[in-house]
C-alpha positions in Angstrom: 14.0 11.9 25.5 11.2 12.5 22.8 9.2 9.3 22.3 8.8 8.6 18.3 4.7 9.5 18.9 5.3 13.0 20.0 7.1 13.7 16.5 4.5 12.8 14.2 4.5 13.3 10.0 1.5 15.5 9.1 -0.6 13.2 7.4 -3.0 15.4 5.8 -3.2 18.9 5.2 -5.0 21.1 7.4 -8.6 21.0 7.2 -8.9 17.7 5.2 -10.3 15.6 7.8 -12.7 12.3 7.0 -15.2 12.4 10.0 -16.7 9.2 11.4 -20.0 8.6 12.6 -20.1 7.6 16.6 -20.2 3.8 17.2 -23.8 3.8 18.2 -25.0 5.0 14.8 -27.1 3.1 12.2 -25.4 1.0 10.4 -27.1 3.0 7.3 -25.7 6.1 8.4 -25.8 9.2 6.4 -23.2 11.2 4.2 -21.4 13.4 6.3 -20.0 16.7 4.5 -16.4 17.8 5.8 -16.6 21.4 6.1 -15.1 23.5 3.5 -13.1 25.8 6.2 -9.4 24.6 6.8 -10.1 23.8 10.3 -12.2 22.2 12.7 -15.0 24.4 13.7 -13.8 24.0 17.8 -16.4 26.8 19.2 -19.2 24.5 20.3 -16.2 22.4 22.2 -15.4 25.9 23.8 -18.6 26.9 24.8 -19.2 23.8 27.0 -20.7 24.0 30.1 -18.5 21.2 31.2 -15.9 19.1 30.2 -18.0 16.3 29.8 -20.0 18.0 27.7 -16.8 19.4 25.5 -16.0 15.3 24.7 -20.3 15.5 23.3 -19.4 18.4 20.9 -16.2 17.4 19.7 -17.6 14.2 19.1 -20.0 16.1 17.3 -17.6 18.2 15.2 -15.4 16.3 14.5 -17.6 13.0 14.3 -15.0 10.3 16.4 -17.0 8.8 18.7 -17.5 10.6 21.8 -16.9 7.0 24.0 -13.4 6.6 22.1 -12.6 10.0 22.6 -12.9 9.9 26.6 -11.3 6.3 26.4 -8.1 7.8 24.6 -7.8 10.8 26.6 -8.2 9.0 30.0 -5.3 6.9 29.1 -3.2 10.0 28.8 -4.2 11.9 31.0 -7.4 10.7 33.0 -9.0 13.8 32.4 -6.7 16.1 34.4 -5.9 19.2 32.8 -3.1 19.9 35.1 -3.6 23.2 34.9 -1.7 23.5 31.5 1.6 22.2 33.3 3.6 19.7 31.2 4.0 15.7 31.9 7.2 14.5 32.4 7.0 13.2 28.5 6.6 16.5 27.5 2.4 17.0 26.9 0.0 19.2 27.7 -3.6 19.1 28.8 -6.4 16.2 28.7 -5.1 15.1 25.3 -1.5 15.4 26.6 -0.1 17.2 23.4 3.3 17.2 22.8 5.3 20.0 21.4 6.7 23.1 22.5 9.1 23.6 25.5 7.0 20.3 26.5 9.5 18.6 24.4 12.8 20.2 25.9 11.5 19.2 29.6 10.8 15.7 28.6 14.7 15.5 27.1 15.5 16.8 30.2 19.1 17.4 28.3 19.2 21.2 28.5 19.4 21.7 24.5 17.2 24.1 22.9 14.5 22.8 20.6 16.6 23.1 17.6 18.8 20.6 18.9 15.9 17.8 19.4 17.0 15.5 16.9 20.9 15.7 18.0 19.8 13.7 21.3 16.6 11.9 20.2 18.4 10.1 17.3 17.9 10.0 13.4 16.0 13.4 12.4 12.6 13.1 11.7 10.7 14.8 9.6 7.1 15.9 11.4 5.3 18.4 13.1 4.6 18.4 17.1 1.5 17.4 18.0 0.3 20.9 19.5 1.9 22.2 16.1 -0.6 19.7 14.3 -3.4 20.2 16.6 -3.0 24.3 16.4 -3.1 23.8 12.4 -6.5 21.4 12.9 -8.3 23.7 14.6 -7.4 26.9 14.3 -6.5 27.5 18.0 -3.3 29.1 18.9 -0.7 26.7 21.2 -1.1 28.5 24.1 -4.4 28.6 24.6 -4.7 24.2 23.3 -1.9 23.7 25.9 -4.1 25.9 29.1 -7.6 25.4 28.1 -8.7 21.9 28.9 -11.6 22.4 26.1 -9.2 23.5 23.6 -7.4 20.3 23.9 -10.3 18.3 23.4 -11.3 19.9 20.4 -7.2 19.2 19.2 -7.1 16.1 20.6 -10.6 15.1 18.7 -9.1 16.7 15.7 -5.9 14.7 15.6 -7.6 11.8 15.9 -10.2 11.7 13.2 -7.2 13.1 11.0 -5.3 9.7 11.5 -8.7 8.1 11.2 -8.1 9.9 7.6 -4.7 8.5 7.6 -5.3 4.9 7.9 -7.9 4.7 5.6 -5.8 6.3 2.7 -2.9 4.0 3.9 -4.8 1.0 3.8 -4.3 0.2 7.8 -8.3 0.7 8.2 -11.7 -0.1 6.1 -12.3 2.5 3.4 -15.2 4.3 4.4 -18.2 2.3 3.1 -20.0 5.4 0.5 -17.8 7.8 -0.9 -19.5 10.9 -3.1 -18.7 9.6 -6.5 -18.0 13.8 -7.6 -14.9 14.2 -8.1 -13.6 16.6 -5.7 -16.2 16.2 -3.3 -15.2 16.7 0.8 -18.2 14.2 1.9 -17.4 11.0 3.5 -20.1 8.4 4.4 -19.0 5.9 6.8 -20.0 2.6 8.6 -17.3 2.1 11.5 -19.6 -0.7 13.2 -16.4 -2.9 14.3 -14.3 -0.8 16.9 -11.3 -2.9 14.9 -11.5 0.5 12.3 -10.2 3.1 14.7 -7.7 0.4 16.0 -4.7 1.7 13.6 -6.0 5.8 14.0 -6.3 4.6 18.3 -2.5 3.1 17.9 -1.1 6.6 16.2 -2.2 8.6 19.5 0.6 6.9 21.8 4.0 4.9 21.1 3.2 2.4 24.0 2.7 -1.1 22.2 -1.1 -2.6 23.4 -1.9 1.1 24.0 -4.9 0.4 21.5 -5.6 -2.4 23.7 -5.8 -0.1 26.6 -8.2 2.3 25.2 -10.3 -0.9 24.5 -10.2 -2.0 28.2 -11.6 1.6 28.9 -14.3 1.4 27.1 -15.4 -1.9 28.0 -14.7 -1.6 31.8 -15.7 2.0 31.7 -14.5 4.9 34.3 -15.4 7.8 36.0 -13.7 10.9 38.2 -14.7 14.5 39.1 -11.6 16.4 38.1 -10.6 19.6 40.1 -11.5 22.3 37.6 -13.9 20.3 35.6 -16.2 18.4 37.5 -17.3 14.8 36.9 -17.0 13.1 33.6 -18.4 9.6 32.9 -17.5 6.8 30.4 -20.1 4.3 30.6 -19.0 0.6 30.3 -19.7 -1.3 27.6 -19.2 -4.9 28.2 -19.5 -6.4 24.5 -16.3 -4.4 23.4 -14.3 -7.0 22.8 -10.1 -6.0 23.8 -8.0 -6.6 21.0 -5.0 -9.2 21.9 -1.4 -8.1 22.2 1.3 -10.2 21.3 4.0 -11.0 23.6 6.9 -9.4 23.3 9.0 -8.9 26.4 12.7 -9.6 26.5 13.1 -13.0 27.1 15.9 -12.2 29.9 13.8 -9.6 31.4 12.0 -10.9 34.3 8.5 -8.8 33.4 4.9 -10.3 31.9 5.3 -11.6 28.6 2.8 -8.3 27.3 4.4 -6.1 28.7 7.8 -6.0 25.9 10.0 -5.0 28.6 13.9 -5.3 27.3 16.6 -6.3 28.9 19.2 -3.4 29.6 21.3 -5.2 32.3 23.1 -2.9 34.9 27.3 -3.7 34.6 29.1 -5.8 37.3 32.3 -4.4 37.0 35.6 -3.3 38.8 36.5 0.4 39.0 39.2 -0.3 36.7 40.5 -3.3 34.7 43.7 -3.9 36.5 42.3 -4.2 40.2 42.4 -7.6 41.7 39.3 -9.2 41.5 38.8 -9.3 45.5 39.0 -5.1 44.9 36.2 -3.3 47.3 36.3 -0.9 44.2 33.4 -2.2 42.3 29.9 -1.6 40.9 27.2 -0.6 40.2 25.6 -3.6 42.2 25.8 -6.8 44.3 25.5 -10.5 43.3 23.3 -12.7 46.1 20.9 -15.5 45.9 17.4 -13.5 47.1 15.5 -15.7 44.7 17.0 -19.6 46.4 17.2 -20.6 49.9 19.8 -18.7 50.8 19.7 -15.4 49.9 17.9 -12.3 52.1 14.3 -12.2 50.9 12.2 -9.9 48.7 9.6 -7.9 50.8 9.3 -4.8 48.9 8.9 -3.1 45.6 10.1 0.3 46.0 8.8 3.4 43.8 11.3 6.1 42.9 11.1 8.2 40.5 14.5 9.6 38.1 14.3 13.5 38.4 15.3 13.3 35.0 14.4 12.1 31.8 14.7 8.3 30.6 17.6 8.2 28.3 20.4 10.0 31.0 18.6 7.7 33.3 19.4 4.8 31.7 22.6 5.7 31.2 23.0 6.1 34.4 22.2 2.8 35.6 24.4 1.6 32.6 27.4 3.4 34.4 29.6 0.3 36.4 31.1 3.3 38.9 27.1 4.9 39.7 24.6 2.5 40.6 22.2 0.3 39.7 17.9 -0.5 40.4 15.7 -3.0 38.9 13.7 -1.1 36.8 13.2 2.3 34.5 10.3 3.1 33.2 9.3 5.6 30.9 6.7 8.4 30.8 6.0 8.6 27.3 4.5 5.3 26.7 5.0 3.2 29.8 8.5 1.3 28.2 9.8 -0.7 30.8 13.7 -1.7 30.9 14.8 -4.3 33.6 18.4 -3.6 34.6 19.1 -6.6 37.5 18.9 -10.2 37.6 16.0 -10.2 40.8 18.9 -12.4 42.8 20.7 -9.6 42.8 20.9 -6.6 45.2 20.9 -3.0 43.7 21.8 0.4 45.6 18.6 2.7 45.0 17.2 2.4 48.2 19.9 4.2 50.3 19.6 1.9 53.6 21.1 -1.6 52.7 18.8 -3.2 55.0 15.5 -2.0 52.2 18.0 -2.8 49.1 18.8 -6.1 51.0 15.0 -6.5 50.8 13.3 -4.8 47.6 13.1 -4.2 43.8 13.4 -0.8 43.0 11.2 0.8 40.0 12.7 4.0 38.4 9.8 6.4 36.9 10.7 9.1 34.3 9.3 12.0 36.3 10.1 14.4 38.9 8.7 14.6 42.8 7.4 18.1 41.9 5.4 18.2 38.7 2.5 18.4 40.1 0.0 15.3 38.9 2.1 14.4 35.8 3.0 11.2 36.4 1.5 9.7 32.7 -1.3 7.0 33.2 0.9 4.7 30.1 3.6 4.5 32.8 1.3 4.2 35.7 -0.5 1.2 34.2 2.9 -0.5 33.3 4.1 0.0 36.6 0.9 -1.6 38.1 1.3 -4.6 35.6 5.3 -4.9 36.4 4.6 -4.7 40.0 1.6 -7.7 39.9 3.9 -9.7 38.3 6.6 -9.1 41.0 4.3 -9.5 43.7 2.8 -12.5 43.3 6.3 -14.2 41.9 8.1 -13.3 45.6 5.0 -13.4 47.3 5.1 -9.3 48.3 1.7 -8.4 50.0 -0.3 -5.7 47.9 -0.6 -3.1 50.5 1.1 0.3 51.6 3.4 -1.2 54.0 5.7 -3.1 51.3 4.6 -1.4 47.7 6.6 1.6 49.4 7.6 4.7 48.2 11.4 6.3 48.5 9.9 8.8 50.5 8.9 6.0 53.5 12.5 4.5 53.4 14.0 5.2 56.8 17.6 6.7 57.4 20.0 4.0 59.1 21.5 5.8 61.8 20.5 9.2 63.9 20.5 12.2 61.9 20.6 10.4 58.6 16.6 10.5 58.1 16.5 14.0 57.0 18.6 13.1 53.6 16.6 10.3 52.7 14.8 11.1 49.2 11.4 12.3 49.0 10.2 10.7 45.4 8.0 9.9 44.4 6.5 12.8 46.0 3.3 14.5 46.7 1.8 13.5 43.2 1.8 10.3 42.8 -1.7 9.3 42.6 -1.3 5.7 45.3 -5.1 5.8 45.1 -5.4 5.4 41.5 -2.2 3.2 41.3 -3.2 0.5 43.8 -6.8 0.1 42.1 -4.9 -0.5 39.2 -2.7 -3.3 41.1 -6.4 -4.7 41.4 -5.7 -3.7 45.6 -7.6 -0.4 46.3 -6.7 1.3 49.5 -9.8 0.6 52.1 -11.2 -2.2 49.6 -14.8 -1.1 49.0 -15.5 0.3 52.2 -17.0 3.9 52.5 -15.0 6.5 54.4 -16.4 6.8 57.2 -17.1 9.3 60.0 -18.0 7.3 62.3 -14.6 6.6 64.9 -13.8 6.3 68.2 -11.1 6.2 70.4 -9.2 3.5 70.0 -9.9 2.7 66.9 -7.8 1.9 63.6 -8.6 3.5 60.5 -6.7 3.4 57.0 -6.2 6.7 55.6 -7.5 7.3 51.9 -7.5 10.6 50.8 -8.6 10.7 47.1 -6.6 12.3 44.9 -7.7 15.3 42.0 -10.4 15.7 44.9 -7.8 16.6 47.6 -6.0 19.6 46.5 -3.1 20.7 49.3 -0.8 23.8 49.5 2.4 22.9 48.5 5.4 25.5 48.1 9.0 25.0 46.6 8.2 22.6 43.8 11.0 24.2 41.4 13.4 24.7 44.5 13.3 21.3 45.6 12.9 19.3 42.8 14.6 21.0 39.9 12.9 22.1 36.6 9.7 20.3 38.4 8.6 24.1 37.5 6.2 25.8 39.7 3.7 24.2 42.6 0.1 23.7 41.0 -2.3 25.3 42.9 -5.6 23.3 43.0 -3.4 20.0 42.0 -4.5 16.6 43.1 -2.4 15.4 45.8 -1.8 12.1 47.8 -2.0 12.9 51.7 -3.3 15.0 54.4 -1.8 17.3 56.8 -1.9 16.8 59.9 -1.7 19.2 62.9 -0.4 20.0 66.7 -4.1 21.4 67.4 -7.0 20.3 66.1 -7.6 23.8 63.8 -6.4 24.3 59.9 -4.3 27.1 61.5 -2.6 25.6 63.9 1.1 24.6 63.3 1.6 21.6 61.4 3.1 18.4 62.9 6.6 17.8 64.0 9.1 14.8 62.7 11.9 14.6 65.3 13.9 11.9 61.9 12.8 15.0 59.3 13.2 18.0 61.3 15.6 16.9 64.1 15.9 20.7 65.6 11.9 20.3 66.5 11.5 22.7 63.9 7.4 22.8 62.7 6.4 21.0 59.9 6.0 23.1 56.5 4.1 22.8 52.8 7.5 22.6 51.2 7.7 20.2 48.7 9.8 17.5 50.3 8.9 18.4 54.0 7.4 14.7 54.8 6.9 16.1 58.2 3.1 16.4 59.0 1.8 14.4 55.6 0.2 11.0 56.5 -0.6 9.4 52.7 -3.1 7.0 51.4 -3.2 3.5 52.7 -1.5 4.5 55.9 -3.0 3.5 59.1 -3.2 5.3 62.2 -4.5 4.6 66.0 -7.1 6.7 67.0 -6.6 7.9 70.7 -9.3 10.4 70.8 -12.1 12.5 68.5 -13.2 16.3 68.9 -16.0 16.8 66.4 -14.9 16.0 62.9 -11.0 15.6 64.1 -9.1 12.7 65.2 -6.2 13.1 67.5 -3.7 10.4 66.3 -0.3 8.9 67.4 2.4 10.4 65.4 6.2 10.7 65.3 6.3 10.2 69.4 3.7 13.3 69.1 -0.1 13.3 69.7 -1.7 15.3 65.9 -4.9 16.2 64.4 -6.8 14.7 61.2 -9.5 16.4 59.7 -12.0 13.8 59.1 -15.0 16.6 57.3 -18.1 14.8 57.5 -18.9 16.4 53.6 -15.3 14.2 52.4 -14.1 11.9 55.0 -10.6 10.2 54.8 -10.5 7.4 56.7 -11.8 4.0 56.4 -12.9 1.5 58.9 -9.7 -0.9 59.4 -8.4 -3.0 62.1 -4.4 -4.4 62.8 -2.5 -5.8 65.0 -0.9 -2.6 67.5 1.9 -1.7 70.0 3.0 -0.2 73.3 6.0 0.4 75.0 6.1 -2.8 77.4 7.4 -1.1 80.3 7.7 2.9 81.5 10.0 3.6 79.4 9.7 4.6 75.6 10.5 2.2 73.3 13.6 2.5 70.6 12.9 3.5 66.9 14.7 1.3 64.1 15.8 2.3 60.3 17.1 -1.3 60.1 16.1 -4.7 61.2 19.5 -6.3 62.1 20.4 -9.6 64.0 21.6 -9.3 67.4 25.2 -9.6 68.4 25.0 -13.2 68.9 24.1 -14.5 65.7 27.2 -13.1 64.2 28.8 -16.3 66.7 28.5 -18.6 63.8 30.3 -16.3 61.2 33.5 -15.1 62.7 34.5 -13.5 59.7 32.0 -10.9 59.4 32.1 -8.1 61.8 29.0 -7.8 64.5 26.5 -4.7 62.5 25.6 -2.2 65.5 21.8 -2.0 65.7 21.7 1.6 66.2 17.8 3.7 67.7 17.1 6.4 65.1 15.6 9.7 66.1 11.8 8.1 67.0 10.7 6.4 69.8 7.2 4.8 70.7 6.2 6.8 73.9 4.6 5.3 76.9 0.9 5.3 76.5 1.1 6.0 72.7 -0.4 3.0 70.7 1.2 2.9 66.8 -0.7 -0.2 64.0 1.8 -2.8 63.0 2.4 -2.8 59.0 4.5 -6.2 59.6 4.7 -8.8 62.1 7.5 -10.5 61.4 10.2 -9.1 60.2 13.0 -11.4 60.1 16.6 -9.7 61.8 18.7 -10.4 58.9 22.5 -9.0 57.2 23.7 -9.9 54.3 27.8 -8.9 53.8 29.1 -8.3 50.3 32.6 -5.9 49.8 34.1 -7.3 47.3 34.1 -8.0 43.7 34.3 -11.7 43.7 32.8 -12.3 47.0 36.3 -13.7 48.5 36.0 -11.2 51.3 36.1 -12.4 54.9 32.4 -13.9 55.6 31.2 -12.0 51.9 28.0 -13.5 50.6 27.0 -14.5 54.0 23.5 -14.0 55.3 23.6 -13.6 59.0 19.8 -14.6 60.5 19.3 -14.2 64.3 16.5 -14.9 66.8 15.5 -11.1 67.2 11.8 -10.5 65.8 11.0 -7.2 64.6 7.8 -5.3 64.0 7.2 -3.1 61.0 5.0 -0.2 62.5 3.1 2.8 61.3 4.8 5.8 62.7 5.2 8.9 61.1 5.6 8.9 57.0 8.8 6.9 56.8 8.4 3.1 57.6 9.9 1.8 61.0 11.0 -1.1 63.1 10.5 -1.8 66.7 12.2 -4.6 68.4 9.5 -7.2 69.8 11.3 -7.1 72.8 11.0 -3.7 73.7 6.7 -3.4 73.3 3.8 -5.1 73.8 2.4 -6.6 70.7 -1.6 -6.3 70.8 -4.5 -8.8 68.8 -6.7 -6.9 66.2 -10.1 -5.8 67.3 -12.8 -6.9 65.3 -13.8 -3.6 63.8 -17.2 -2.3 62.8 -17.9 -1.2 59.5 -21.9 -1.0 59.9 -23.1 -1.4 64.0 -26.2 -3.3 64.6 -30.0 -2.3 64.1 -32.8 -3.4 64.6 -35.7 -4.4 62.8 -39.5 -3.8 63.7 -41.5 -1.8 65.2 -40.6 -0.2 68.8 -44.7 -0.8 70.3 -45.6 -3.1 72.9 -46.6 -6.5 71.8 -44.1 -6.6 68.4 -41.2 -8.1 68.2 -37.7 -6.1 67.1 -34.8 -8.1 65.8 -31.3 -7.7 65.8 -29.6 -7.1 62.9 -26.0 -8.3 63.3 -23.5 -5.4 61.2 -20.6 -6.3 59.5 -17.5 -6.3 60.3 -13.5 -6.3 59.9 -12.9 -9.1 59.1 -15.7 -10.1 57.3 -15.9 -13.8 58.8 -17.1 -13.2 62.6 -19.1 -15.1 65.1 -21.8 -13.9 67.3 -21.0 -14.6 70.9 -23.5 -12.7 72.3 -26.5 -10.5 72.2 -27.5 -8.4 75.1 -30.8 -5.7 75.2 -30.5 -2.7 77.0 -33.8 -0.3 77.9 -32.8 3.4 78.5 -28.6 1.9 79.0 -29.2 -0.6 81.4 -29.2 -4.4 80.4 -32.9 -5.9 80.3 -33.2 -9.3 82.7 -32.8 -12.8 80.1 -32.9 -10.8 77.1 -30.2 -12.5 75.6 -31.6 -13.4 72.1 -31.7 -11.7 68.7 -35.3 -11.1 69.1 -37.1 -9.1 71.6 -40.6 -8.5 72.4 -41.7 -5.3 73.8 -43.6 -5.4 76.8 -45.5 -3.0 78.9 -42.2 -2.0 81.2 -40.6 -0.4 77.5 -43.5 2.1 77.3 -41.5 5.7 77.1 -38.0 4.0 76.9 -35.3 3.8 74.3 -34.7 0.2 73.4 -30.9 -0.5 72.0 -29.4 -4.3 71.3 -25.5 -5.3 72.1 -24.3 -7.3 69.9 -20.7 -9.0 71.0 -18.5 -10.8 67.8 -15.4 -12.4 67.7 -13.3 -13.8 64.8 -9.8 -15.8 65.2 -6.9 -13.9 66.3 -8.9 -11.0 66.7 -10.2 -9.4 70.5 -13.6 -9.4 70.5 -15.5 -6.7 70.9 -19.4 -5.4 71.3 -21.1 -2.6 69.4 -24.5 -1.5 69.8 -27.5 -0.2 67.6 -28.8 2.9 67.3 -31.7 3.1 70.3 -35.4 3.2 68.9 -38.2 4.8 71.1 -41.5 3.1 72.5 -44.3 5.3 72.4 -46.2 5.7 76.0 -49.4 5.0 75.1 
């Protein structure tokens, strides 16, 4: 589908642009004299060093504001490049330029180009943006779609031209001196309110508040090192003041009022007219209560995304005999359209226990585009999913803001066909920062791990480049792998060595077959925000309980990925492993009370939890629930009938998919309190001064001291019990370190000790 912004009527002929001053200029500022070539003079913008010093020089030849300029293209494209690959809305580059073949791939209909207007509605009468841009600048298509300073300099260009725009069409201030010659190309101008470029901001993107966005940018600021590029910086500026957006969302759409979702409701319909209306034949959904008392409850939000483009999506979910989600979202400008009635239950999820349980979100993309997912969409997402959240009460972490890819397979052998989206690309970093719930909080990655330990995997994103291999083959028209691409995991190995074979997934690869870079091999890739049990360390790798298989993280000490974390864990309970579960259903009894609904099997899937393996629990209660529905009016034996039983299952961290383990088959282990910086001491190490302990800090953040303890050379000093110490004749020649023992509730204590400091013999 081509968004209404990517076809865009050329304003002003090429060359006759009105450049603006930057916003920190005098307020007296000087004439500035439009060049008399037709296009922007782009070869300072080329010759960059960087690419933060290509946003200086288009800024400077183009005169938008260099702050502006980084604020609009982070929105699109947070400075990635993407190695000249197209978004799923059809752009290119940091500017994410539309036109070209961009524009076929985001229709996603198989037309040529000539056929654009046949599916994207009343023909238009514009030019492409790259089209524009090319004609701005005087750069060729090619190289403004594959050269990340090219698409500055056209992205720049573009800009000040609908700067230009506005002005002439009364949507901004007239620019405060004008040459009174007739004829002449020089513009003086005064833009001292941000509120000039609002309308010029507004033309670069059809999402409604996208001006807004921009504004938030600058104010809050932002910084990343891209892969190619290195680090560029947008300083924030906390007296830019965000322009308001009205409300405007569907009033039957269940989304923030800001965000102007509509309402696009998903049939509820019988295969066909004439049916009786207690047919099985039905769709594209189920009618339940999850929102009152007795319906199953919401737990997840689950992330898909369409592997096609929005309008056939939509259509889709329009369709009474396919199926329905929640929620589609669109690349181009972040449009959200809410399908279901959140009582409801919709078939995305492909294991009725997680559609039971979640909302799914549908995003225009596909699994192997590699980094393309558009930041409009990703920050309506993040905005959606807040709103969801805190309305059914949905914990902001990676064990229940889930992607398809974690969704389990119900019975053995059904694992391996579970989807893979959103894939390898989507940036969970950058998306739960933007759900205001960043993965590790503000702790440092950390090298500093020990067996036994926790740790919460977060492995950057544009920073943490991976191999990956059949992009077009098993996503199709995903195009080609990426090399150098951002990505959202990390391998993990059967040795600790970057040659040895990657990890096994008995539910992925049930022939024991290694693990591979493919595309949609899930086998060996442990993502961002998942946590792992450390059972051992060999220099800068972790050996880690995975998939009923001991692996290896690389934990570099130049770009650790892990974070200090602590959660509650498991072992098998006796010497025996322990069952695997793809569903959390009630035992056998509980079906006692509902004779009319037939006993679910709880059926092992391909994992188990080894004896002496130790896996972090995601979930500690989760409640054995079924809910029935087969037929169309819910006058089916026992239909609309939740069925809750006494079983208690845990949610645990196994391999990539999400799991269940019934409580009675394990051992269910306290948090340890978890060090995030061990105890020091303060002072100086000679006889006759006093060191103090200082305590550390800790996971969670709210311990007690219950003890100190010194130690001279290992061994525990008589009475030194305090959290000072004075050093006495006996330390001469020793190393002096303090143990410091904290507890917190419903946590194990534990003791850590400081670094030891040295007394000097004499």
């Amino acid at each position: 589908m081509t968004s209404s912004r990517r076809i865009t009527a050329l304003a002003t002929a090429a060359g006759v642009l009105f450049p603006l001053i930057p916003l920190s200029a005098a307020a007296a500022a000087p004439t500035v004299t439009v060049p008399a070539d037709d296009v922007v003079a782009c070869a300072p913008v080329l010759a960059a060093g960087s690419l933060d010093e290509a946003f200086a020089a288009a800024a400077e030849v183009t005169a938008v504001p260099e702050d502006l300029l980084k604020a609009v293209s982070y929105l699109e494209s947070r400075w990635d490049q993407h190695a000249g690959q197209v978004s799923a809305d059809g752009g290119y580059g940091v500017f994410n330029l539309a036109g070209g073949e961009g524009l076929a791939h985001a229709r996603g209909d198989g037309l040529p180009l000539s056929a654009i207007n046949d599916k994207s509605g009343p023909t238009r009468e514009g030019t492409a943006e790259l089209t524009r841009a090319a004609a701005l600048t005087g750069l060729d298509e090619e190289t403004l779609r594959t050269d990340a300073r090219a698409n500055v300099c056209g992205g720049a260009a573009l800009l000040a031209s609908y700067r230009a725009q506005s002005v002439r069409d009364g949507a901004a201030t007239e620019p405060a001196d004008v040459a009174a010659a007739a004829g002449a190309k020089s513009v003086a101008t005064t833009p001292d309110d941000l509120s000039t470029w609002e309308d010029a901001v507004s033309r670069m993107s059809d999402i409604e508040g996208f001006a807004a966005g921009v504004w938030k940018t600058l104010r809050d600021g932002a910084g990343t090192t891209t892969p190619a590029d290195g680090a560029v910086i947008l300083t924030a500026n906390p007296d830019v003041v965000v322009p308001k957006t009205a409300g405007t969302s569907d009033p039957e759409a269940d989304c923030p009022d800001d965000l102007g979702c509509e309402w696009l409701p998903a049939p509820y319909a019988k295969g066909s007219p004439d049916l009786p209306e207690n047919t099985g034949d039905y769709g594209n959904h189920d009618q339940a209560d999850r929102t009152g008392a007795g319906g199953p409850s919401i737990d997840y939000i689950l992330i898909h995304d369409t592997e096609t483009a929005y309008q056939p999506s939509v259509n889709l979910v329009q369709d009474p005999t396919y199926l329905a989600w929640n929620y589609t979202l669109r690349s181009s400008d972040g449009h959200v359209a809410n399908h279901l009635d959140p009582a409801d239950v919709g078939w995305h999820a492909g294991n009725w226990f997680m559609n039971m349980h979640s909302i799914g979100l549908e995003h225009e993309g596909w699994a192997g585009t590699g980094g393309w997912y558009t930041e409009a969409m990703y920050r309506s997402s993040a905005a959606l999913v807040r709103h969801l959240a805190a309305e059914h009460d949905i914990p902001l972490d990676r064990a229940h803001i889930v992607g398809h890819d974690q969704v389990p397979g119900i019975l053995p052998g059904y694992t391996k066909n579970v989807h893979w989206d959103p894939g390898p690309y989507w940036d969970w970093d950058h998306y739960f920062e933007l759900l205001g719930a960043p993965i590790g909080g503000d702790l440092e990655a950390t090298t500093d791990v020990a067996p036994g330990d926790v740790v919460e995997v977060r492995t950057g994103y544009a920073e943490n480049p991976n191999v990956v291999t059949g992009c077009e083959e098993a996503s199709p028209t995903s195009g080609d792998c990426v090399e150098g691409a951002g990505t959202n995991f990390r391998y993990l190995y059967q040795e600790p060595a970057e040659d040895a074979a990657l990890a096994k997934d008995p539910g992925w690869k049930p022939d024991g077959a290694d693990g591979s870079t493919y595309a949609s091999d899930v086998s060996a890739r442990v993502q961002s925000g998942h946590k792992l049990v450390v059972d051992r360390v060999e220099g800068d790798w972790l050996g880690v309980w995975w998939a009923g298989s001991l692996v290896w993280l690389h934990n570099p000490a130049d770009r650790p990925v892990v974070v200090p974390s602590t959660a509650q864990t498991v072992t098998v309970a006796g010497d025996a492993p322990a069952p695997v579960f793809g569903r959390a259903y009630p035992e056998a009894a509980a079906y006692e009370a509902f004779p009319d609904v037939p006993v679910q099997e709880v059926t092992p899937i391909e994992y188990t939890v080894g004896v002496g393996q130790t896996y972090a629990v995601a979930d500690d209660h989760v409640a054995a629930d079924y809910y029935r529905a087969t037929t169309f009016d819910g006058s089916g034996p026992g239909d609309r009938t939740v069925v809750r039983g006494d079983d208690v299952y845990y949610q645990v961290w196994l391999a990539h998919r999400l799991v269940y383990v019934n409580a009675a088959d394990v051992e269910l282990h306290d948090p340890v309190v978890a060090d995030v910086t061990r105890p020091s001491t303060r002072g100086k190490a000679k006889v006759g001064r006093v060191l103090t302990a200082e305590v550390g800090t800790y996971l969670p953040d709210d311990v007690d001291v219950v003890s100190y303890r010194w130690l001279r050379d290992g061994e525990p000093v008589r009475w030194a019990i305090g959290p000072r110490y004075l050093v006495t004749g006996r330390d001469r020649g020793t190393d002096l370190t303090v143990e410091v023992k904290v507890a917190a509730d419903g946590y194990t204590p534990a003791s850590y000790t400081s670094d030891p400091v040295s007394v000097p013999r004499r």
